[in-house]
HTML snippet that shows the backbone in 3Dmol.js (N, CA, C, O; Angstrom):
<script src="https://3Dmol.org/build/3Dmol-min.js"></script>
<div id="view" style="width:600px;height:400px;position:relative"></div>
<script>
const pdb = `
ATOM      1  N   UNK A   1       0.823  -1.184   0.000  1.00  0.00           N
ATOM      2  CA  UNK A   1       0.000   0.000   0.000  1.00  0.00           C
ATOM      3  C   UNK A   1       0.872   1.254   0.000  1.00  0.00           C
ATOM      4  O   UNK A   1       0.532   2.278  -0.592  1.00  0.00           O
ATOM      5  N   UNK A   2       2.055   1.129   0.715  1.00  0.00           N
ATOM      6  CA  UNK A   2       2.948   2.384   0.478  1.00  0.00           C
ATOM      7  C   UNK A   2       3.252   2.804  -0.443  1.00  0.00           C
ATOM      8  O   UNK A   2       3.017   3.961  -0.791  1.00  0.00           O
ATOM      9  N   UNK A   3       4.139   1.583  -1.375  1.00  0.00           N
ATOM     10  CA  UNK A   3       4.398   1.989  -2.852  1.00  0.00           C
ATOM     11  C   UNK A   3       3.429   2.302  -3.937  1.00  0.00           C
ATOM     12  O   UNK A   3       3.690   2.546  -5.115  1.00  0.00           O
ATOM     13  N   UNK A   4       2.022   2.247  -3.226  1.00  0.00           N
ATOM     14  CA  UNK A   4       0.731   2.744  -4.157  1.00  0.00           C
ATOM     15  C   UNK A   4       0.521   4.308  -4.139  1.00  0.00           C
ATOM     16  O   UNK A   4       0.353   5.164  -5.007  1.00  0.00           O
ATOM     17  N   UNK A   5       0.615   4.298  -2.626  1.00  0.00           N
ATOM     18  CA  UNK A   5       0.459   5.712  -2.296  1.00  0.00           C
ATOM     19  C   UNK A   5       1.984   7.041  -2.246  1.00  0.00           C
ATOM     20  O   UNK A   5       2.033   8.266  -2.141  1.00  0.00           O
ATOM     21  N   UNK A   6       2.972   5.984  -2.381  1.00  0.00           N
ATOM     22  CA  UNK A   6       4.040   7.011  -2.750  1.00  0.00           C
ATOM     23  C   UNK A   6       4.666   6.825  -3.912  1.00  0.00           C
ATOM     24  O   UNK A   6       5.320   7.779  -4.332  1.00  0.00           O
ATOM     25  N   UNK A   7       4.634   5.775  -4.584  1.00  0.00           N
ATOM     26  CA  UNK A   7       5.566   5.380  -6.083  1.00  0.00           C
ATOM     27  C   UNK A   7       6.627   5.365  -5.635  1.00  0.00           C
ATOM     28  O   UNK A   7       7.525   5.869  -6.310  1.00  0.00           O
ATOM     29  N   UNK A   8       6.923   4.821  -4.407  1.00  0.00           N
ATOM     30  CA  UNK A   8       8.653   4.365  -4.029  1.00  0.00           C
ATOM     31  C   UNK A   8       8.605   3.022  -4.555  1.00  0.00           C
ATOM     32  O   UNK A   8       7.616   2.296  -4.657  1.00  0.00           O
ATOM     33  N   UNK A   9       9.797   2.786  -4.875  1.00  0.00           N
ATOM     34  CA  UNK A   9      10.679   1.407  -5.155  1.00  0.00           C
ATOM     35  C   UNK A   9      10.086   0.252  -4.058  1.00  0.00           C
ATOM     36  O   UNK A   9       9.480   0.556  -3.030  1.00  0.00           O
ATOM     37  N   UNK A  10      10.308  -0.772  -4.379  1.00  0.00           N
ATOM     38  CA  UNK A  10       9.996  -1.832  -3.820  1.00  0.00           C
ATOM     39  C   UNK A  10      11.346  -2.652  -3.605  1.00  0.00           C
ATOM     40  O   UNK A  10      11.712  -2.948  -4.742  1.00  0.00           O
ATOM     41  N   UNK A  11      12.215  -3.134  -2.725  1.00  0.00           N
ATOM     42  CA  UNK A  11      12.880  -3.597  -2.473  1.00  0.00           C
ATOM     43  C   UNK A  11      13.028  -4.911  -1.197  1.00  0.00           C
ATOM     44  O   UNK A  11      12.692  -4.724  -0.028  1.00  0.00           O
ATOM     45  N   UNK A  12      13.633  -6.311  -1.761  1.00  0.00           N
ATOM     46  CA  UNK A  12      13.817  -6.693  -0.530  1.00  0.00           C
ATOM     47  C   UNK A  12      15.001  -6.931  -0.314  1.00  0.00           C
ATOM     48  O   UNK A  12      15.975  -7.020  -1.062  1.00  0.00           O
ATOM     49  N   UNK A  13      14.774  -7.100   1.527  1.00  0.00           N
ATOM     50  CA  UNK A  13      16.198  -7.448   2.199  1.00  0.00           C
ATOM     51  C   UNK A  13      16.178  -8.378   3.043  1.00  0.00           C
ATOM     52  O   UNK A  13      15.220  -8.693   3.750  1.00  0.00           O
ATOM     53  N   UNK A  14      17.681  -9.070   2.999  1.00  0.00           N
ATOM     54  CA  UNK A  14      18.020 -10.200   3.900  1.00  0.00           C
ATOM     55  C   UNK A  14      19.045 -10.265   4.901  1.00  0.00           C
ATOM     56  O   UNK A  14      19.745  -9.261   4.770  1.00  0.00           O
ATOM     57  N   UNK A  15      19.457 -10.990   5.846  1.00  0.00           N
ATOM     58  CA  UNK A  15      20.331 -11.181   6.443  1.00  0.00           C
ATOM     59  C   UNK A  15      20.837 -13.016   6.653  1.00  0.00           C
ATOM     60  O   UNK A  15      20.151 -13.685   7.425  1.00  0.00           O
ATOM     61  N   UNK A  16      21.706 -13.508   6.125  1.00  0.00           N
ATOM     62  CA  UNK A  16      22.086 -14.716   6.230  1.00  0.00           C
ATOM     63  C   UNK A  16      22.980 -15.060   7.069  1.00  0.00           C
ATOM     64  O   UNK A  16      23.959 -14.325   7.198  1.00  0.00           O
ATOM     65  N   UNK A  17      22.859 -16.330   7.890  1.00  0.00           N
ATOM     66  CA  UNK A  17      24.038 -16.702   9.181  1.00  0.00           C
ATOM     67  C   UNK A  17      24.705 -17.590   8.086  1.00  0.00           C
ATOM     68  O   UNK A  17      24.147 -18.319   7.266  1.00  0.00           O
ATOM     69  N   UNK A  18      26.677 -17.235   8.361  1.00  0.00           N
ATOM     70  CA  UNK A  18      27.393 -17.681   7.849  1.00  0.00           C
ATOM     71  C   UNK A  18      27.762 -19.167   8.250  1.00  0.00           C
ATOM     72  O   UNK A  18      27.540 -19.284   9.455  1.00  0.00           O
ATOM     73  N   UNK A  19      28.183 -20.207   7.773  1.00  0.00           N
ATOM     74  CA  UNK A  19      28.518 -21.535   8.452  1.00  0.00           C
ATOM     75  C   UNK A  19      29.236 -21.214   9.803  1.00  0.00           C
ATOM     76  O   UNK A  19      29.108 -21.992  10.749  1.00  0.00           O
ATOM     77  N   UNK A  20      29.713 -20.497   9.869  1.00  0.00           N
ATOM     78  CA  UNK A  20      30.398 -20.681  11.033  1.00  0.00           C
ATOM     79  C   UNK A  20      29.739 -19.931  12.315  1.00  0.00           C
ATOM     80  O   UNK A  20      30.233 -20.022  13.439  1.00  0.00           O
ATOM     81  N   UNK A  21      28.966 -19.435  12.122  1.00  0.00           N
ATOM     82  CA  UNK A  21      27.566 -19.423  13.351  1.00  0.00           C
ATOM     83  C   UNK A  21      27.607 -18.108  13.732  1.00  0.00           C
ATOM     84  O   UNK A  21      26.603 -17.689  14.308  1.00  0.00           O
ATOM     85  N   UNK A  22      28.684 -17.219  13.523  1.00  0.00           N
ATOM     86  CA  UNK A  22      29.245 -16.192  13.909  1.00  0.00           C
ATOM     87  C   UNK A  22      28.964 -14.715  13.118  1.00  0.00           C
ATOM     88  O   UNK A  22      28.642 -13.644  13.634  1.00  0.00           O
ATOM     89  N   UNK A  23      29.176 -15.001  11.813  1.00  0.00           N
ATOM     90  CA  UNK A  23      29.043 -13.213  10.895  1.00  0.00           C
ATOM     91  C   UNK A  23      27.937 -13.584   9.994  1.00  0.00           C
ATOM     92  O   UNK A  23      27.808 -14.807  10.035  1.00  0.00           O
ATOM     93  N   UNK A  24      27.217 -13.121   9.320  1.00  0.00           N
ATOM     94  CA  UNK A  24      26.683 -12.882   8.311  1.00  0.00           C
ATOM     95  C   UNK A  24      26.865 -11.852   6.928  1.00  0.00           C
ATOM     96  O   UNK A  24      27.672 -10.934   6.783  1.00  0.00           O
ATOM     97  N   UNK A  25      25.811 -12.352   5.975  1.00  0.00           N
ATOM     98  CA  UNK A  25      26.132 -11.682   5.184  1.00  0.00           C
ATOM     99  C   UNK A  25      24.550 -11.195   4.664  1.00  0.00           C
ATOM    100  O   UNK A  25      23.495 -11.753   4.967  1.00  0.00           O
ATOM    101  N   UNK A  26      24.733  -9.915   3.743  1.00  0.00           N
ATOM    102  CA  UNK A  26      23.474  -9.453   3.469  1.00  0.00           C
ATOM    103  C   UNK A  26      22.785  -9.216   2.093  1.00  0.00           C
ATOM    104  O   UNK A  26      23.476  -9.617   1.156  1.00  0.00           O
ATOM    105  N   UNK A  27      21.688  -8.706   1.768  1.00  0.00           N
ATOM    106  CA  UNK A  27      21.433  -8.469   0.369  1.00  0.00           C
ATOM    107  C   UNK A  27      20.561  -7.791   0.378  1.00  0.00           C
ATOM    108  O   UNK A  27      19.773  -7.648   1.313  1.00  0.00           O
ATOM    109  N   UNK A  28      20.536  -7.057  -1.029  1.00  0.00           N
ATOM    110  CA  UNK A  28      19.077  -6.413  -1.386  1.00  0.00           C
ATOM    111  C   UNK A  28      18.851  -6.673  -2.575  1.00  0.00           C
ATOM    112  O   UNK A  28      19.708  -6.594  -3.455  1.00  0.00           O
ATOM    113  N   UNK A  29      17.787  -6.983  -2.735  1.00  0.00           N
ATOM    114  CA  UNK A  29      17.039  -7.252  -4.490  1.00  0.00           C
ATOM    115  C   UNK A  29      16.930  -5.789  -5.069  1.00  0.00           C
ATOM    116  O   UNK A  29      16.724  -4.636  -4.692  1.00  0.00           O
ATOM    117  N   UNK A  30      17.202  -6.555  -6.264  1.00  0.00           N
ATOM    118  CA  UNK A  30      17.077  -5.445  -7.043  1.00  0.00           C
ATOM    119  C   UNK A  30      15.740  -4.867  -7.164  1.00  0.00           C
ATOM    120  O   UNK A  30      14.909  -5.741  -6.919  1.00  0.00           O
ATOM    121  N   UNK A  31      15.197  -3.737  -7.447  1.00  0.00           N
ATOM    122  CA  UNK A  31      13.983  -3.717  -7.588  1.00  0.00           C
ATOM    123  C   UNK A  31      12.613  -4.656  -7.877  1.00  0.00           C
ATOM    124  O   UNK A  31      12.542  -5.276  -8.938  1.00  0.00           O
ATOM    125  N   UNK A  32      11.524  -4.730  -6.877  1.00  0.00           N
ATOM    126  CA  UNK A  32      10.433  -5.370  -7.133  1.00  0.00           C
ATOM    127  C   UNK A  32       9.281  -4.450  -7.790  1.00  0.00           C
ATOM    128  O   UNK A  32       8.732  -3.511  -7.214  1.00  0.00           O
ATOM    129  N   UNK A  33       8.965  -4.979  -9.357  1.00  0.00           N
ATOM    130  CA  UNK A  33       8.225  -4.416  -9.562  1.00  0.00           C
ATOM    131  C   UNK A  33       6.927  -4.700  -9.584  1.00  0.00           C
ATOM    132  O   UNK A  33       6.643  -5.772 -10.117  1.00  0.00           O
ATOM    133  N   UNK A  34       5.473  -3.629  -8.883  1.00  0.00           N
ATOM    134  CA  UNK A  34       4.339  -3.761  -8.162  1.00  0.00           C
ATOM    135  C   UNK A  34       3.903  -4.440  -9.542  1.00  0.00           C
ATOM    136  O   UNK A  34       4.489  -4.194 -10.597  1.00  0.00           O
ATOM    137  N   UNK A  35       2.873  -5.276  -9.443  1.00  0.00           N
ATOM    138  CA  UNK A  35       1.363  -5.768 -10.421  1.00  0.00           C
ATOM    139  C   UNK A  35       0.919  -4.234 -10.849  1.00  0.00           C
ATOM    140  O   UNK A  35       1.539  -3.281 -10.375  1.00  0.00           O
ATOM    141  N   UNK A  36       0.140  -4.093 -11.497  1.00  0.00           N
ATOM    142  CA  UNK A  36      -0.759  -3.079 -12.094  1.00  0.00           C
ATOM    143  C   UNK A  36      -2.053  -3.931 -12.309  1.00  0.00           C
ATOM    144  O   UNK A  36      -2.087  -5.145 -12.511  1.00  0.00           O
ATOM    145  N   UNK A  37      -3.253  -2.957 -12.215  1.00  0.00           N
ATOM    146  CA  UNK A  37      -4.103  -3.343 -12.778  1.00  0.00           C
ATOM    147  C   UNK A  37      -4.782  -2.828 -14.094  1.00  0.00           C
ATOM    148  O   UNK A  37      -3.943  -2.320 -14.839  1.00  0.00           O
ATOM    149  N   UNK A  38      -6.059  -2.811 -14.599  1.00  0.00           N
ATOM    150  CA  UNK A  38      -6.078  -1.852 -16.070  1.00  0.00           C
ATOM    151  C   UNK A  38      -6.412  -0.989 -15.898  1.00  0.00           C
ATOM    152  O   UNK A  38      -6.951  -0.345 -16.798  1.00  0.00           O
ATOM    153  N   UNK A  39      -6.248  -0.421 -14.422  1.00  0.00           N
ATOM    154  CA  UNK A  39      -6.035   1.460 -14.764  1.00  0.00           C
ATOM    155  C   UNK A  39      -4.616   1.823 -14.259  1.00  0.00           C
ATOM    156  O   UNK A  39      -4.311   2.928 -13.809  1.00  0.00           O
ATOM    157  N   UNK A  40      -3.815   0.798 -14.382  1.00  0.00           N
ATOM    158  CA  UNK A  40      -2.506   1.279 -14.098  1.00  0.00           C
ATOM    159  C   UNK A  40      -2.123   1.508 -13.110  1.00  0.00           C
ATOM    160  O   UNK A  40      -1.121   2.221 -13.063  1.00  0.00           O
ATOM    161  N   UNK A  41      -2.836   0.933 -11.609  1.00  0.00           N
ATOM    162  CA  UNK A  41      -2.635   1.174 -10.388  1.00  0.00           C
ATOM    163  C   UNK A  41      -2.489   0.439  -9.471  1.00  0.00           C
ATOM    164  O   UNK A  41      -3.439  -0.099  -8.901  1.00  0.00           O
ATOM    165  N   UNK A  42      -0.865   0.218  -9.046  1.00  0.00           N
ATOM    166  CA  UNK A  42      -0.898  -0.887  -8.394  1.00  0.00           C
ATOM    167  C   UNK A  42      -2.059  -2.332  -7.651  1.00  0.00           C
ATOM    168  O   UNK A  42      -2.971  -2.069  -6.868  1.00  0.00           O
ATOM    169  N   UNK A  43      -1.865  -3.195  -7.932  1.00  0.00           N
ATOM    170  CA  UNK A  43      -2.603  -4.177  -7.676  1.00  0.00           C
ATOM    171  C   UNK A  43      -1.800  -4.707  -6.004  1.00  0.00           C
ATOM    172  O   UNK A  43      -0.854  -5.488  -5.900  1.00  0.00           O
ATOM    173  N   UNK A  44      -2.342  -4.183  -5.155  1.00  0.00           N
ATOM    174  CA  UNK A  44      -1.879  -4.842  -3.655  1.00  0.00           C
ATOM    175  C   UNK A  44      -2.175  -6.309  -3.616  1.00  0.00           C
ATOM    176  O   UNK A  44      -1.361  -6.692  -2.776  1.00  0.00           O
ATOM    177  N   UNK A  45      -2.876  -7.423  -4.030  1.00  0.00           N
ATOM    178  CA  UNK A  45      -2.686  -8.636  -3.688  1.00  0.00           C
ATOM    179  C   UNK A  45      -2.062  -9.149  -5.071  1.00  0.00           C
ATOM    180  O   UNK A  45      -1.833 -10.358  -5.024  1.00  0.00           O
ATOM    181  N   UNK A  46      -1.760  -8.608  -6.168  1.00  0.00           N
ATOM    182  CA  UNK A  46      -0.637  -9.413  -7.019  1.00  0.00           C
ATOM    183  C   UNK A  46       0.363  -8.980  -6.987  1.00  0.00           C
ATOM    184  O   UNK A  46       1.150  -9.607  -7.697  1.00  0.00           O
ATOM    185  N   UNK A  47       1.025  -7.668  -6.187  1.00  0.00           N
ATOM    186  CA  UNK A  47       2.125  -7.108  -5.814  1.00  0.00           C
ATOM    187  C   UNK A  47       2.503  -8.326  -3.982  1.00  0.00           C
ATOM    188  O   UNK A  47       3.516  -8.991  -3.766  1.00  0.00           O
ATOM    189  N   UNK A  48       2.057  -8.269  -3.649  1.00  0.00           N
ATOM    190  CA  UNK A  48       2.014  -9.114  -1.955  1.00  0.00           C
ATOM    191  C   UNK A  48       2.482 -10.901  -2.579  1.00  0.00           C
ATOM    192  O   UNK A  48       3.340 -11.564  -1.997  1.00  0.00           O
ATOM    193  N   UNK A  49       1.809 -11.356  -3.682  1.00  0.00           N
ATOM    194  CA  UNK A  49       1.796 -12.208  -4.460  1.00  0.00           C
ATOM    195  C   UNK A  49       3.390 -12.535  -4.600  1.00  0.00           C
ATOM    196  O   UNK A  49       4.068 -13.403  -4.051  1.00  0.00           O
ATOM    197  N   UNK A  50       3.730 -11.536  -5.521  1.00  0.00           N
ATOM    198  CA  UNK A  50       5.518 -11.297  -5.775  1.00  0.00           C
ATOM    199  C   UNK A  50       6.212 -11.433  -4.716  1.00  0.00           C
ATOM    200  O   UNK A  50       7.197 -12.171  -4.713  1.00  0.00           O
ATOM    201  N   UNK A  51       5.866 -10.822  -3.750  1.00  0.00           N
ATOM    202  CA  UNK A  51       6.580 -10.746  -3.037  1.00  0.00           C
ATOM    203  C   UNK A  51       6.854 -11.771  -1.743  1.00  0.00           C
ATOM    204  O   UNK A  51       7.791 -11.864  -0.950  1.00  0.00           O
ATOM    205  N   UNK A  52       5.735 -12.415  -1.885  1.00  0.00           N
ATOM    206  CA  UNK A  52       5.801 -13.793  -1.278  1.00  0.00           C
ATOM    207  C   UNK A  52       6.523 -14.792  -1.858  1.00  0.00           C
ATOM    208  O   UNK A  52       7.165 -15.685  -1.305  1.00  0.00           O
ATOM    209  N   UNK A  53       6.334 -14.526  -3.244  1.00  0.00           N
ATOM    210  CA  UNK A  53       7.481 -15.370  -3.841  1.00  0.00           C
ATOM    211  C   UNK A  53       8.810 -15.736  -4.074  1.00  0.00           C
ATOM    212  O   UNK A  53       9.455 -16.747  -4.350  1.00  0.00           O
ATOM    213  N   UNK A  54       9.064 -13.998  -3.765  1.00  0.00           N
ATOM    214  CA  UNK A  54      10.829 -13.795  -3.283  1.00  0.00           C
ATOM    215  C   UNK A  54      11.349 -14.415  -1.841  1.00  0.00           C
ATOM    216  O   UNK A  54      12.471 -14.888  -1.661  1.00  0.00           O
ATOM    217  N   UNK A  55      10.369 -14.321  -0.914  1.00  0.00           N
ATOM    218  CA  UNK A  55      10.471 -14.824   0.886  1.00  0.00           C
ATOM    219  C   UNK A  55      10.217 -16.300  -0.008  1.00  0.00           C
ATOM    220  O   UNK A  55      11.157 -17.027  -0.328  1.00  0.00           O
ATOM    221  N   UNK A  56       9.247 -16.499  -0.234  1.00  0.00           N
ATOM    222  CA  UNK A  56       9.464 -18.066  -0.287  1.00  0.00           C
ATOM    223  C   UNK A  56      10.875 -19.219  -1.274  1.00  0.00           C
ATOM    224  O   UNK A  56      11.288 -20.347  -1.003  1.00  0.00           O
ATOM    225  N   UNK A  57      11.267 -18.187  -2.508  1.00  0.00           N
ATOM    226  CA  UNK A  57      12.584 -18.721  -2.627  1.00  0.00           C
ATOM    227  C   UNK A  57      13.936 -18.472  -1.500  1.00  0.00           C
ATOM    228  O   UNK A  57      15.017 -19.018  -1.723  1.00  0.00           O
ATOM    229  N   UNK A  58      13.762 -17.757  -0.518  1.00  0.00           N
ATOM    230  CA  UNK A  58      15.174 -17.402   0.370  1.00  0.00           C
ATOM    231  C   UNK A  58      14.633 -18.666   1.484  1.00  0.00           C
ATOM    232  O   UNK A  58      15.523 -19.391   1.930  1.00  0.00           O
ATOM    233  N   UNK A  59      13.932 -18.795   1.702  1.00  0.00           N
ATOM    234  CA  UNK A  59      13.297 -20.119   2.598  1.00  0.00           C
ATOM    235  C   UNK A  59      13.655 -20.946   1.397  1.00  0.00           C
ATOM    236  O   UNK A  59      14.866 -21.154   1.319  1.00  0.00           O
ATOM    237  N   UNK A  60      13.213 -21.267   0.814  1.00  0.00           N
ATOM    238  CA  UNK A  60      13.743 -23.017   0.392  1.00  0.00           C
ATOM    239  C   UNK A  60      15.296 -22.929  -0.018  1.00  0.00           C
ATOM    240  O   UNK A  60      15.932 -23.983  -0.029  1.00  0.00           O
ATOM    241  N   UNK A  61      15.988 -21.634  -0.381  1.00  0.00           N
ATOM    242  CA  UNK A  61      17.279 -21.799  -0.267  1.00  0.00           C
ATOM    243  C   UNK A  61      17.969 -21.873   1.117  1.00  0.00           C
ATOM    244  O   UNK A  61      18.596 -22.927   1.224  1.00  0.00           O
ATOM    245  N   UNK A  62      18.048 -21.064   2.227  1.00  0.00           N
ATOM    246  CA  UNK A  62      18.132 -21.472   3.554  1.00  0.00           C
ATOM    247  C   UNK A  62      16.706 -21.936   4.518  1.00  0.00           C
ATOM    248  O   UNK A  62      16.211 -21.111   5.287  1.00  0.00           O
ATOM    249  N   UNK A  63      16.222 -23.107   4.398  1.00  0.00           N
ATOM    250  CA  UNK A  63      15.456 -23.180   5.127  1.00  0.00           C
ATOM    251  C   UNK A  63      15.636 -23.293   6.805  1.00  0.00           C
ATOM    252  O   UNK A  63      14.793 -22.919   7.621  1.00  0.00           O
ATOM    253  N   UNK A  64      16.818 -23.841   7.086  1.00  0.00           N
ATOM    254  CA  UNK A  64      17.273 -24.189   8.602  1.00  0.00           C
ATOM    255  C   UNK A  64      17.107 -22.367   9.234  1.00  0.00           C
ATOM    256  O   UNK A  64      16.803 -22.094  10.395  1.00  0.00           O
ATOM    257  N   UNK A  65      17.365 -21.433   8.246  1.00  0.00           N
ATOM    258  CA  UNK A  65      17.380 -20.208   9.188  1.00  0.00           C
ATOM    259  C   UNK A  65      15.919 -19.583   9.124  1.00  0.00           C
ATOM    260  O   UNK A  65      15.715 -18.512   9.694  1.00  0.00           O
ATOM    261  N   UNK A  66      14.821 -20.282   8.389  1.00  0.00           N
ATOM    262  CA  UNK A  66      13.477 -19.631   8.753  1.00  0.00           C
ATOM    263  C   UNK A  66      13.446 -19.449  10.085  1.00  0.00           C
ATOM    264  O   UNK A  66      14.252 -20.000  10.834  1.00  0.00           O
ATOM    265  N   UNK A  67      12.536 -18.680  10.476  1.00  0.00           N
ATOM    266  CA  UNK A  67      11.935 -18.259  11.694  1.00  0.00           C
ATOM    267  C   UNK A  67      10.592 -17.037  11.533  1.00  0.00           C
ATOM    268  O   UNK A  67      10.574 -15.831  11.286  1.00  0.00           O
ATOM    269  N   UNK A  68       9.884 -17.738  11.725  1.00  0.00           N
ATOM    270  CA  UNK A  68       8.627 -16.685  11.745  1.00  0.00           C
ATOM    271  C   UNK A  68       8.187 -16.395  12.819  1.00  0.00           C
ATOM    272  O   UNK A  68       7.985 -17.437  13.443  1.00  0.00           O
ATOM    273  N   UNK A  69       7.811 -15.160  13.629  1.00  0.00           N
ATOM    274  CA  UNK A  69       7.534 -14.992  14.894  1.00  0.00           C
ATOM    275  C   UNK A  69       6.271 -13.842  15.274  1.00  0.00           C
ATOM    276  O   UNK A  69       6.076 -12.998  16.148  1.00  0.00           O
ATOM    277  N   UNK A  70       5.440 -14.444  13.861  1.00  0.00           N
ATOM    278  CA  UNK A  70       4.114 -13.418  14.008  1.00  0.00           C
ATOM    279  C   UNK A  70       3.240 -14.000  13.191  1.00  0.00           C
ATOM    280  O   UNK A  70       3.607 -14.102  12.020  1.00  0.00           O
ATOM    281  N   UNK A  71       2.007 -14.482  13.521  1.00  0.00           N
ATOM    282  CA  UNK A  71       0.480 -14.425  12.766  1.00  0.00           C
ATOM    283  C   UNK A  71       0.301 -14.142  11.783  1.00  0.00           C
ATOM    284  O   UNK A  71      -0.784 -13.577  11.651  1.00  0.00           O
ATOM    285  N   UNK A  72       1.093 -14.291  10.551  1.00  0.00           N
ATOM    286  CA  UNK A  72       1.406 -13.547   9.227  1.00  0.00           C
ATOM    287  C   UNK A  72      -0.161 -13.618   8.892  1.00  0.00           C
ATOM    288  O   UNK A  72      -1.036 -12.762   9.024  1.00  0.00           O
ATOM    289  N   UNK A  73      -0.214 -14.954   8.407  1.00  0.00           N
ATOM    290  CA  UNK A  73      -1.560 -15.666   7.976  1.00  0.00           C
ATOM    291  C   UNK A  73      -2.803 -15.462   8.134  1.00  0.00           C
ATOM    292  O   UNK A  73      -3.580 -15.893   7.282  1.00  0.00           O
ATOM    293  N   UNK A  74      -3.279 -14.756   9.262  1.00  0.00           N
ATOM    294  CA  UNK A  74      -4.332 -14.862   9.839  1.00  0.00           C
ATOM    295  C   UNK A  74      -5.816 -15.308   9.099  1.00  0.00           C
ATOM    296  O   UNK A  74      -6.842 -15.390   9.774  1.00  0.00           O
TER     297      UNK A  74
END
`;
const viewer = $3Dmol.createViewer("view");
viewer.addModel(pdb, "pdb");
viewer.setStyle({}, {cartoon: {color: "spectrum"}});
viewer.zoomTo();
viewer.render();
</script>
């Protein structure tokens, strides 16, 4: 809803634990770009869509470091 109401960038970010239990390392995606609909205005559940899809590839690439600690779902 932010990037509807401001036309900011969409970006995600991570933090990964290194094998050795100690440092990590980090990332940011390159831009996510929102769904539209046919008046050209962001679409919030095919933009949320995307973006579940990016969390859900960093989970099946590290899955041992998931941790969810909130009611996402409800």
């Amino acid at each position: 809803m932010l990037a509807r109401q401001t036309g900011m960038p969409i970006h995600g970010v991570r933090v990964v634990r290194k094998p050795d239990g100690y440092s990590f390392w980090g990332e940011v995606t390159d831009e996510i770009q929102p769904v539209r609909n046919a008046e050209g205005q962001v679409d919030i559940g095919g933009t949320v869509q995307v973006i579940a899809h990016v969390i859900e590839g960093w989970t099946r690439e590290h899955p041992e470091q998931w941790l969810w600690l909130h009611r996402r779902w409800r």
